[in-house]
Z-matrix of the N, CA and C atoms (Angstrom, degrees):
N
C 1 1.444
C 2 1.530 1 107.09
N 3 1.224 2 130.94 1 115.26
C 4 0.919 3 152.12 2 166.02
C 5 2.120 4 133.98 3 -71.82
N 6 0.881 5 122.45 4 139.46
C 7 1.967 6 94.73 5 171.21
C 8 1.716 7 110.16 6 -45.54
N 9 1.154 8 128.56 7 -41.49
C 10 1.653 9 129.67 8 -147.34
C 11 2.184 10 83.00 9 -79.89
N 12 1.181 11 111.55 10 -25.87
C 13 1.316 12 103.59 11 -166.87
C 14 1.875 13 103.83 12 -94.19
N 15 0.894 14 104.96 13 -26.24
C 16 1.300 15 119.02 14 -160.69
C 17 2.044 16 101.72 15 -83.38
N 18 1.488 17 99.02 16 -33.24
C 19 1.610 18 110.88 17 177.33
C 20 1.976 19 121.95 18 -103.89
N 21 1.375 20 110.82 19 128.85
C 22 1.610 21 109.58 20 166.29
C 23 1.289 22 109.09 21 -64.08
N 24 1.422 23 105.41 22 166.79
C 25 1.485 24 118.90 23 141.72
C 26 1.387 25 132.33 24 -92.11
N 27 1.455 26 79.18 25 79.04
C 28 1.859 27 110.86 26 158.58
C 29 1.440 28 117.47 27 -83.96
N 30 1.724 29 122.98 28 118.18
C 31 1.535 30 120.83 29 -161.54
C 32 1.724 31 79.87 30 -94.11
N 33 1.743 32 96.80 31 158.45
C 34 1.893 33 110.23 32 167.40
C 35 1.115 34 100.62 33 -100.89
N 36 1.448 35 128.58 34 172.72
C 37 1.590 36 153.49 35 -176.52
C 38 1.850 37 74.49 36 -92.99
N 39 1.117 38 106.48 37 133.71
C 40 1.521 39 157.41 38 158.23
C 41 1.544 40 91.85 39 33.77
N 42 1.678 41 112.22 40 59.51
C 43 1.631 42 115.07 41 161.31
C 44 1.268 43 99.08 42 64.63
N 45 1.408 44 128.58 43 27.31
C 46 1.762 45 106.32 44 174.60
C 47 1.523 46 102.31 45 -99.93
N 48 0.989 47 107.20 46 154.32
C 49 1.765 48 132.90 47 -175.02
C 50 1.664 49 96.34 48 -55.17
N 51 1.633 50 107.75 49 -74.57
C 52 1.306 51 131.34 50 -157.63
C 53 1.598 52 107.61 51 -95.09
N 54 1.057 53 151.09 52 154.55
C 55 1.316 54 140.97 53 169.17
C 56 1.615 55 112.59 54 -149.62
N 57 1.309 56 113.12 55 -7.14
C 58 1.288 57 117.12 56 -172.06
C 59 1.595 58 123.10 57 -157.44
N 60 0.845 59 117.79 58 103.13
C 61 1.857 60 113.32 59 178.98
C 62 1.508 61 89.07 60 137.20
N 63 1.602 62 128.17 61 -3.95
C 64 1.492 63 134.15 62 152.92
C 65 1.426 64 113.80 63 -49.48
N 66 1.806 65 113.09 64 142.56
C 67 1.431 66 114.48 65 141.86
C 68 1.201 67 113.34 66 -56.27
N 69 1.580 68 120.94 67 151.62
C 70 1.259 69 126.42 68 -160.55
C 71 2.191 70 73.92 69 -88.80
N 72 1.603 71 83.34 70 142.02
C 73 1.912 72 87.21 71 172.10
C 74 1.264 73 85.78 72 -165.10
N 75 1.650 74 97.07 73 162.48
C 76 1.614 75 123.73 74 -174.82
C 77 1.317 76 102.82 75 -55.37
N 78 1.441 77 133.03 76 150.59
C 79 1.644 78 138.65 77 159.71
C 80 1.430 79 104.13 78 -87.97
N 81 1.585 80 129.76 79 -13.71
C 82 1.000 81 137.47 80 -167.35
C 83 1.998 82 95.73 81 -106.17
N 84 0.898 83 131.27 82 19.79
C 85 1.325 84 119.03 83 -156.77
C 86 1.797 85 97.97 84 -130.26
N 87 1.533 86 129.81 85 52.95
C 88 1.152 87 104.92 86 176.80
C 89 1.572 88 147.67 87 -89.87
N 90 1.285 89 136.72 88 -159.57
C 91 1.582 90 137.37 89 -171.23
C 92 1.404 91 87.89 90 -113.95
N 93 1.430 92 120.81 91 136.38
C 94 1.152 93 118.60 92 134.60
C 95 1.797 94 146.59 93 -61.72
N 96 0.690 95 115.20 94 142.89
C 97 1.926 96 121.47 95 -171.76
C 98 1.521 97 85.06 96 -16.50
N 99 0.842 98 121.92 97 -93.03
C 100 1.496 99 143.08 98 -139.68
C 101 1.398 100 102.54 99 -43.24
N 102 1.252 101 120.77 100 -43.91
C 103 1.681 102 151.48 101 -162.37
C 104 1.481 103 96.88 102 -68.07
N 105 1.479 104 89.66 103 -56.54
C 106 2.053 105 103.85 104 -170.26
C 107 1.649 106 105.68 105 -65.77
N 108 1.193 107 81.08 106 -45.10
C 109 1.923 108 79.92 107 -171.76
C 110 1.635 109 104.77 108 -78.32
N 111 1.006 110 138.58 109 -32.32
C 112 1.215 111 116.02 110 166.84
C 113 1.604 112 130.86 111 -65.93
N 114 1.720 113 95.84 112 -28.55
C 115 1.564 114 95.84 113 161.62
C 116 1.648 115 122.99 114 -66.04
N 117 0.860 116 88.72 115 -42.02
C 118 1.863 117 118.50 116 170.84
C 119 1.813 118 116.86 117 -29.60
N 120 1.773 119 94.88 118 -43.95
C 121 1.152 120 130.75 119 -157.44
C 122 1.268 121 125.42 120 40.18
N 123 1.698 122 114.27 121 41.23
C 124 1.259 123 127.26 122 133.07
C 125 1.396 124 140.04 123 -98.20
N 126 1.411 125 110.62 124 -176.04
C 127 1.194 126 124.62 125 -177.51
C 128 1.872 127 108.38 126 -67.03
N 129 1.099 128 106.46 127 148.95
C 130 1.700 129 119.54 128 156.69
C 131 1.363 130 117.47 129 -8.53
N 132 1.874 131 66.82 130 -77.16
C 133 1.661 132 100.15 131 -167.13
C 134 1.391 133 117.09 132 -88.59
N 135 1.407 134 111.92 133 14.48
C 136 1.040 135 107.90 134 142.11
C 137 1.769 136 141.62 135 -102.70
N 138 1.658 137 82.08 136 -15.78
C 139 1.737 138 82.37 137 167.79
C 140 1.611 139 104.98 138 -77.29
N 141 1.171 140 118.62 139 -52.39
C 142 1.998 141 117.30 140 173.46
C 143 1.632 142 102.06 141 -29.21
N 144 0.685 143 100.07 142 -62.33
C 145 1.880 144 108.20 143 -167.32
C 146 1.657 145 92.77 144 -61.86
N 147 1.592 146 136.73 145 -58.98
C 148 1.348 147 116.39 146 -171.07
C 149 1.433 148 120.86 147 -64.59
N 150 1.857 149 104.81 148 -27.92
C 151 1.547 150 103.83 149 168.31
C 152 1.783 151 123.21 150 -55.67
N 153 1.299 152 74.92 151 -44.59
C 154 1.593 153 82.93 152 -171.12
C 155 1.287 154 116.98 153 -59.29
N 156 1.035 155 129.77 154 -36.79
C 157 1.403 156 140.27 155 177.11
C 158 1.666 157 110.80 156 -86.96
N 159 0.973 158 116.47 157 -0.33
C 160 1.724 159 126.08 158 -168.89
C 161 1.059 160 112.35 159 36.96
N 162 1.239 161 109.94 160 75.26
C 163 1.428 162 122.87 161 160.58
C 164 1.632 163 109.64 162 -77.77
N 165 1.753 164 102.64 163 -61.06
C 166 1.041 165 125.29 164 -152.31
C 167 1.820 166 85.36 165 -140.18
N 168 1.391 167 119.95 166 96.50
C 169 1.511 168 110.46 167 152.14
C 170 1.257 169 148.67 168 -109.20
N 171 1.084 170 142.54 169 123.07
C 172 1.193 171 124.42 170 -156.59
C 173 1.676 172 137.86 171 -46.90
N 174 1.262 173 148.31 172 152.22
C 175 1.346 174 135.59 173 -130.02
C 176 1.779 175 84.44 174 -133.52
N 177 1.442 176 124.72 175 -44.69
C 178 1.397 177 116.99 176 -165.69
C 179 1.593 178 94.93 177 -68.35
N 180 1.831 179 108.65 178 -64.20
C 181 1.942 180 95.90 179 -162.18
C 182 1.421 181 62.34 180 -142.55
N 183 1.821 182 103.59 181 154.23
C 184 1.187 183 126.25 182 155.39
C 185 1.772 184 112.84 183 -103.12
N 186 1.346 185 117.31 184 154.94
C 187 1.520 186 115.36 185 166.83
C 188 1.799 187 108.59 186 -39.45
N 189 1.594 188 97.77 187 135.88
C 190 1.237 189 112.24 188 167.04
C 191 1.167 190 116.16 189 -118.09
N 192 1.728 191 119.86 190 24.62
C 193 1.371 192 101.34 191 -176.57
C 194 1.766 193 101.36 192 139.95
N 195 1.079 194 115.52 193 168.16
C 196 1.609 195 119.76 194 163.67
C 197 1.241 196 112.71 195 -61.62
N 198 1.427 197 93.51 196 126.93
C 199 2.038 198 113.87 197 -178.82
C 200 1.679 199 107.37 198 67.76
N 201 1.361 200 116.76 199 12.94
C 202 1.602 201 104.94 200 156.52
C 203 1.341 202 112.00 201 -72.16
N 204 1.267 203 128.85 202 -176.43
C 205 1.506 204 132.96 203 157.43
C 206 1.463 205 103.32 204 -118.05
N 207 1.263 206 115.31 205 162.03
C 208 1.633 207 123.73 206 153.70
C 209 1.510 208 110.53 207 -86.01
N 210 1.165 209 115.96 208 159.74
C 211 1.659 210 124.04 209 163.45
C 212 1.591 211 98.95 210 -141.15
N 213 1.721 212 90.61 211 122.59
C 214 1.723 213 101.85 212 148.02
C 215 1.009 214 152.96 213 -106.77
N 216 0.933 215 161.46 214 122.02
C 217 1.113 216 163.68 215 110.56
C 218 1.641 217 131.86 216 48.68
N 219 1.110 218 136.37 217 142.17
C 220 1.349 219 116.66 218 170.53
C 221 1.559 220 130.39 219 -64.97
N 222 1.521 221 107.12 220 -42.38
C 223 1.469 222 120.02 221 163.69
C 224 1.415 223 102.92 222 -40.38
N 225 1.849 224 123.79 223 -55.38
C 226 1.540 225 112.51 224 -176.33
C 227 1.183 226 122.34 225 -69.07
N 228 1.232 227 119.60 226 0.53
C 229 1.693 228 128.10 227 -166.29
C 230 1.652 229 89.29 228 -92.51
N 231 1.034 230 97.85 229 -57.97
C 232 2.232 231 108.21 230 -173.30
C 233 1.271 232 83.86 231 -55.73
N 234 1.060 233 136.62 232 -79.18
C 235 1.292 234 137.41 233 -160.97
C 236 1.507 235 129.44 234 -41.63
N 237 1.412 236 124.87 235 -46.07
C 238 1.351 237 149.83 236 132.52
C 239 1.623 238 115.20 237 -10.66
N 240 1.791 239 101.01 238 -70.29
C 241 1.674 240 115.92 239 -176.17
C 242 1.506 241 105.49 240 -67.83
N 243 1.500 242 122.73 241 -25.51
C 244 1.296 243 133.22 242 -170.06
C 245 1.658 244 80.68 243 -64.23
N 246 1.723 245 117.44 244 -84.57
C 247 1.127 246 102.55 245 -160.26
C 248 1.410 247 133.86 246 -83.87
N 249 1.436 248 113.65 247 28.82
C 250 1.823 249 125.86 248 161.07
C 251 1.333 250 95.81 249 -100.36
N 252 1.439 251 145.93 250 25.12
C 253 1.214 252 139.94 251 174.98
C 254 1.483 253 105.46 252 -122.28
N 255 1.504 254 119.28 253 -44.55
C 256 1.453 255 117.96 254 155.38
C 257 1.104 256 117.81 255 -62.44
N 258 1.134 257 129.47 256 -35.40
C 259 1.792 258 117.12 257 173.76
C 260 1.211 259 120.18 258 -76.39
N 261 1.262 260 101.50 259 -23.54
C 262 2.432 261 94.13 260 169.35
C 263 1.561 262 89.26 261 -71.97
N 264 1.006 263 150.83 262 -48.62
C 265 1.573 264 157.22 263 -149.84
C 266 1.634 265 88.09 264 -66.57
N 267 1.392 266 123.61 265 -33.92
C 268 1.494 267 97.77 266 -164.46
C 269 1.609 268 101.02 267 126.19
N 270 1.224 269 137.15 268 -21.55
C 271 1.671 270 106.47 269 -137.64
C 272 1.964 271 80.37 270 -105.67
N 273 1.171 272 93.46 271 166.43
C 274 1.705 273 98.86 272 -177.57
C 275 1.432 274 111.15 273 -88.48
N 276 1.443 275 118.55 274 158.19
C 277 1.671 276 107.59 275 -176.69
C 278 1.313 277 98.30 276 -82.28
N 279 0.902 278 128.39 277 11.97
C 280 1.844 279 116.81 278 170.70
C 281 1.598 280 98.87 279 -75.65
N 282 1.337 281 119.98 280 -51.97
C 283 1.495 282 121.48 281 -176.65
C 284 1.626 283 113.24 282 -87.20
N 285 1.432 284 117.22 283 -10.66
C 286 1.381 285 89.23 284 156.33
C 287 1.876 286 114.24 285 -87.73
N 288 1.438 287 102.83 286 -34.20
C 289 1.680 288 88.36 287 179.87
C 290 1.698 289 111.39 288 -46.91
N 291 1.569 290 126.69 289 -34.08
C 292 1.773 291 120.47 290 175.96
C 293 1.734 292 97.31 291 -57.07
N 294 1.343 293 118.45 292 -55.51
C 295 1.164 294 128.33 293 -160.82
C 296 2.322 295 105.48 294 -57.46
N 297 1.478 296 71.89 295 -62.74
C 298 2.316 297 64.05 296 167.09
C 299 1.321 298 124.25 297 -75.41
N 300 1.646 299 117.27 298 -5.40
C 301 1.247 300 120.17 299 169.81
C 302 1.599 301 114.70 300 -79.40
N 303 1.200 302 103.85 301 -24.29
C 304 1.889 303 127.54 302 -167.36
C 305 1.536 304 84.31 303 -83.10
N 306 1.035 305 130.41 304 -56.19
C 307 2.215 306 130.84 305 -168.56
C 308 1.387 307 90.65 306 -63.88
N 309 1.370 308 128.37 307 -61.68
C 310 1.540 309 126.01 308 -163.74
C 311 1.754 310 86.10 309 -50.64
N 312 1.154 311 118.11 310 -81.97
C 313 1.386 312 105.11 311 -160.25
C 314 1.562 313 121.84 312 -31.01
N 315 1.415 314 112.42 313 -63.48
C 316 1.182 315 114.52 314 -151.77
C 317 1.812 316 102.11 315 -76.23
N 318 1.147 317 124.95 316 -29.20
C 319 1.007 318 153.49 317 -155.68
C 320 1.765 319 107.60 318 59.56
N 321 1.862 320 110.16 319 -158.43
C 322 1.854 321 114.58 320 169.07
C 323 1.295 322 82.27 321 -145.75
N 324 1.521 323 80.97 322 144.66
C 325 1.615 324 116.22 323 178.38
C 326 1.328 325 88.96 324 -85.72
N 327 1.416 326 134.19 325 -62.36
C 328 1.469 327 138.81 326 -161.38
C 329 1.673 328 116.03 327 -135.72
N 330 1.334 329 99.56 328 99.40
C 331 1.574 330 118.52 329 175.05
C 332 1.402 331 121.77 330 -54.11
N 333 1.572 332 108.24 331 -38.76
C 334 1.449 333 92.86 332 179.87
C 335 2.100 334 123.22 333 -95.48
N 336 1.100 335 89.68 334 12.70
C 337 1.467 336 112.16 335 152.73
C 338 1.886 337 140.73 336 -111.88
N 339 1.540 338 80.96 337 20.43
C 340 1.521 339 103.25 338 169.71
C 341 1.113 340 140.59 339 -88.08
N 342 1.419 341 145.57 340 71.77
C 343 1.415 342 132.78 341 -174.41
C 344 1.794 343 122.75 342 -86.15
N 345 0.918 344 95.88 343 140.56
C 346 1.772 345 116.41 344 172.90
C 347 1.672 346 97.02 345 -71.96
N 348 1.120 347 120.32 346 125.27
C 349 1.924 348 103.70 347 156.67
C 350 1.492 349 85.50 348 -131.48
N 351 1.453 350 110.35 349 -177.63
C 352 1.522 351 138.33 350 -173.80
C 353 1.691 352 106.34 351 176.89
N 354 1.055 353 86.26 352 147.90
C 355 1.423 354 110.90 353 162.93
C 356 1.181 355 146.96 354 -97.41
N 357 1.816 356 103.49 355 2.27
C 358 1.499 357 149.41 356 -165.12
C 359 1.616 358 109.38 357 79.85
N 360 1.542 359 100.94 358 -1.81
C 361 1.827 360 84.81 359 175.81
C 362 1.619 361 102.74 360 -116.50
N 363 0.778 362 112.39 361 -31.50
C 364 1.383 363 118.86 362 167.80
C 365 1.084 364 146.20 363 -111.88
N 366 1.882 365 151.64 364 168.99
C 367 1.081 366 92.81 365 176.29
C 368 2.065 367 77.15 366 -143.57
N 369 1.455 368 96.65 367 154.42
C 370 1.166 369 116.32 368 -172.62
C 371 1.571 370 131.90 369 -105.07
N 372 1.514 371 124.47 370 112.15
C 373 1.735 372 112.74 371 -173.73
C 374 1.307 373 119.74 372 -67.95
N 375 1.073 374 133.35 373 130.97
C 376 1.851 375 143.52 374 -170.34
C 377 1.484 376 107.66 375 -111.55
N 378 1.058 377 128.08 376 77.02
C 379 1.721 378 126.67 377 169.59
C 380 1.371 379 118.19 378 -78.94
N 381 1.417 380 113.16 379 31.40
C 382 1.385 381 113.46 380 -160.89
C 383 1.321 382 117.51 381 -171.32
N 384 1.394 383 141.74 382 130.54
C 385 1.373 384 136.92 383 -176.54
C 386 1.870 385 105.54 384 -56.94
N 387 1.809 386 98.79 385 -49.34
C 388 1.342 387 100.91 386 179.24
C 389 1.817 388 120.62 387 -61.88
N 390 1.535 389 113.68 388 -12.65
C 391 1.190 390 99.28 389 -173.67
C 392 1.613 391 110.29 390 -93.56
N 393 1.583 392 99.17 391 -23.95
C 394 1.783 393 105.17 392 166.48
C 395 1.309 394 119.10 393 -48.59
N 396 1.987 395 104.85 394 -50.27
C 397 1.586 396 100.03 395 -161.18
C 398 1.889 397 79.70 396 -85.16
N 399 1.168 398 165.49 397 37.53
C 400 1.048 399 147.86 398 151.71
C 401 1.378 400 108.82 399 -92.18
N 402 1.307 401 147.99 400 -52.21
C 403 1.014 402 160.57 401 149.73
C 404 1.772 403 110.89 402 -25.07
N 405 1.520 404 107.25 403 -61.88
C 406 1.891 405 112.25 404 -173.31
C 407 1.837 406 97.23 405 -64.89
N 408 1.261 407 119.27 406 -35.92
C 409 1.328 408 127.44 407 169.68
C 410 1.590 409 125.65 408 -47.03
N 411 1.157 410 93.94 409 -58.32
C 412 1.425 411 108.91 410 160.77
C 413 1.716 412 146.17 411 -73.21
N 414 1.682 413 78.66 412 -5.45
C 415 1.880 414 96.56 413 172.03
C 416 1.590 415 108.24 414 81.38
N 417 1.292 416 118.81 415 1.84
C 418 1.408 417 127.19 416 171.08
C 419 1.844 418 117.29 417 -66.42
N 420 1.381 419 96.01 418 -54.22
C 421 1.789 420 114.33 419 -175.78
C 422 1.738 421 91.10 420 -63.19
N 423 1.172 422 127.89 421 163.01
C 424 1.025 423 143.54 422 -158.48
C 425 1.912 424 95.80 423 -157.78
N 426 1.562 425 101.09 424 -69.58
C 427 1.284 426 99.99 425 -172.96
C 428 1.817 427 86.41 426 -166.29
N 429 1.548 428 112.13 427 158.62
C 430 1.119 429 119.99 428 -166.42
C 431 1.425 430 93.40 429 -122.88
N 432 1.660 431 116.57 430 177.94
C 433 1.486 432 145.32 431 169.15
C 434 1.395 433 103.41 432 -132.08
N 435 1.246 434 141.77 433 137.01
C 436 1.146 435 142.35 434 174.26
C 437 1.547 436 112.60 435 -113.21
N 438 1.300 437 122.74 436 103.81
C 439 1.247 438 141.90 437 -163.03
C 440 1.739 439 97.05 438 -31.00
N 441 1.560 440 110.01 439 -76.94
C 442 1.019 441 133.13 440 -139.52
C 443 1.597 442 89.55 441 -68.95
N 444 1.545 443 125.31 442 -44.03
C 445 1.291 444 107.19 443 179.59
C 446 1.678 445 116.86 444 -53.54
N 447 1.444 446 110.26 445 -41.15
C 448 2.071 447 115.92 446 -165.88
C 449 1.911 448 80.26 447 -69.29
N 450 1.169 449 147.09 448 -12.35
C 451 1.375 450 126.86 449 -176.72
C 452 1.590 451 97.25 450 -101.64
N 453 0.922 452 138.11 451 -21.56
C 454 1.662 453 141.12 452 167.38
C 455 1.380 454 88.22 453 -65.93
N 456 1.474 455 156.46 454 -50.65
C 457 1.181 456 128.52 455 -122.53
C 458 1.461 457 85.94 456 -133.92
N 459 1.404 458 136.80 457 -22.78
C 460 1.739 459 124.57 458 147.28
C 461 1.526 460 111.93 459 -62.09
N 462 1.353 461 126.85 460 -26.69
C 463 1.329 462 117.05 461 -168.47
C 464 1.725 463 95.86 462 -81.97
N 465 1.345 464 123.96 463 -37.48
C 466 1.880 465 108.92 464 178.06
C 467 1.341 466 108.23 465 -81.53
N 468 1.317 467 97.65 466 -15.35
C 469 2.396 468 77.34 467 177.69
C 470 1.544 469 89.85 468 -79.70
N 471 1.249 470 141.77 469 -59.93
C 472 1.410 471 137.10 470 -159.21
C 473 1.924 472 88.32 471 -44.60
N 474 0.905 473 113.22 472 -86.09
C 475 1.554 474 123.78 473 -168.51
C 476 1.400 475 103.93 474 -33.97
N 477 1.692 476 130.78 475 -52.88
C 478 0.987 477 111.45 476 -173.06
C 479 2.150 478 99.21 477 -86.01
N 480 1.057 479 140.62 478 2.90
C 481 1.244 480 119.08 479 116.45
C 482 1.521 481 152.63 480 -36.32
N 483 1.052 482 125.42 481 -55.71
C 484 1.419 483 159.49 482 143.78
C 485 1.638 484 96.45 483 -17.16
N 486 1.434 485 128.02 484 -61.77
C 487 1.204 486 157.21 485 170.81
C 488 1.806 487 109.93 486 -26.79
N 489 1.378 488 82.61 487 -62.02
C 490 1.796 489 107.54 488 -174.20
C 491 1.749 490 100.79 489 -76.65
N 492 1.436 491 80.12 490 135.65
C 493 2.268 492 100.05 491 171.65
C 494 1.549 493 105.19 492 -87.37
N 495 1.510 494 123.41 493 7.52
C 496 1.546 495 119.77 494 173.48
C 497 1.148 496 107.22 495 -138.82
N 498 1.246 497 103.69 496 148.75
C 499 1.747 498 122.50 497 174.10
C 500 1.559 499 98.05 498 -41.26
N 501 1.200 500 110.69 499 132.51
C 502 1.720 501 105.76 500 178.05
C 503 1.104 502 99.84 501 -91.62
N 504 1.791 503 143.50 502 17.98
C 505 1.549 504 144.15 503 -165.05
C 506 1.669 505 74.18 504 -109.18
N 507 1.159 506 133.91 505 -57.56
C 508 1.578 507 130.10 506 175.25
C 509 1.304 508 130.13 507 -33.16
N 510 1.154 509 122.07 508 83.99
C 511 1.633 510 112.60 509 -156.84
C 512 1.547 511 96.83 510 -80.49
N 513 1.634 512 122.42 511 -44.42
C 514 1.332 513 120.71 512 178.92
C 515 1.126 514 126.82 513 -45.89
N 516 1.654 515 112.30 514 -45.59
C 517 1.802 516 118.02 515 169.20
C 518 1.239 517 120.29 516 -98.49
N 519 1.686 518 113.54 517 20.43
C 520 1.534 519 97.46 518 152.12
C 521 1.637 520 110.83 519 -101.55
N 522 1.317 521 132.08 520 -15.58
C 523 1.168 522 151.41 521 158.06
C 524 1.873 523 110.16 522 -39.34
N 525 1.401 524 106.44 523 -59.46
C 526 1.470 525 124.50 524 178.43
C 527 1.658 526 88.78 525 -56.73
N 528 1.210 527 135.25 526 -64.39
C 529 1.605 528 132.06 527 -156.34
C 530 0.940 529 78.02 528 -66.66
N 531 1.534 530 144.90 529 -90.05
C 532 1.723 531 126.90 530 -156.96
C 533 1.687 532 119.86 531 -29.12
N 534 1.257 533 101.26 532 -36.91
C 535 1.688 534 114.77 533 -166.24
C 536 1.853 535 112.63 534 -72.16
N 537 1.677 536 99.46 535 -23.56
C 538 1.464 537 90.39 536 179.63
C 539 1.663 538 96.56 537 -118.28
N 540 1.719 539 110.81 538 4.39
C 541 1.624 540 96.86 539 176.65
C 542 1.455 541 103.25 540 -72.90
């Protein structure tokens, strides 16, 4: 059993990944690169490179060109950490791009009852305690991600971003705010 076997074709409201088990937040309200990817807890150049290739694109504004910016979204932020969490795990971006292509389709009703499992070659959707322990039973599960926790833990870095009066990509002027807090 695979994600492509394991998910319908269920379409989302306007191509979003996630649609439900979100804090309710602005669609108009995005992060810049720098913002996302550090929440992300990747590289730059690695969010440039997943946009670019649409892995992962941004949902508020995409690049229009030299010296635009992108803005994302929170869905792209979860989405992002989703896949820097399968790639320390091992799995190749060939099988996570099937694997975020397999979520876009089907979409989730409920995020914080979502688990990721894999076996390092694949990776499998869990909407269910019984479908986790069916899978670890079967020698399929390897090791899981639990949706709802990687969306607990983008939703407090954003906030404790949100928090800060400087770009937190600014290491010099967040240093200065420590210096006169």
């Amino acid at each position: 059993m695979n994600a492509g076997e394991l998910l319908g074709d269920i379409p989302l409201d306007a191509d979003l990944l996630f649609t439900d088990g979100l804090p309710q937040m602005d669609d108009e309200v995005g992060y810049r690169g720098a913002v996302a990817a550090r929440a992300a807890g990747i590289t730059y150049r690695q969010l440039d490179y997943w946009a670019r290739t649409e892995l992962v694109e941004p949902t508020v504004r995409g690049a229009s060109g030299s010296g635009s910016q992108r803005l994302y979204g929170f869905r792209d932020i979860l989405v992002l950490k989703l896949v820097k969490r399968l790639l320390d795990t091992g799995i190749s971006l060939q099988q996570i791009r099937t694997a975020v292509e397999q979520l876009r389709v089907a979409g989730i009703r409920d995020l914080t009852g979502t688990t990721l499992m894999s076996d390092g070659a694949s990776v499998y959707l869990c909407t269910s305690n019984d479908e986790v322990i069916d899978l670890v039973s079967r020698g399929q599960g390897v090791f899981g991600i639990a949706v709802g926790k990687v969306l607990r833990e983008v939703e407090s870095t954003l906030v404790d971003f949100d928090g800060q009066t400087t770009d937190p990509s600014d290491e010099l002027a967040v240093r200065r705010v420590r210096r006169t807090a």
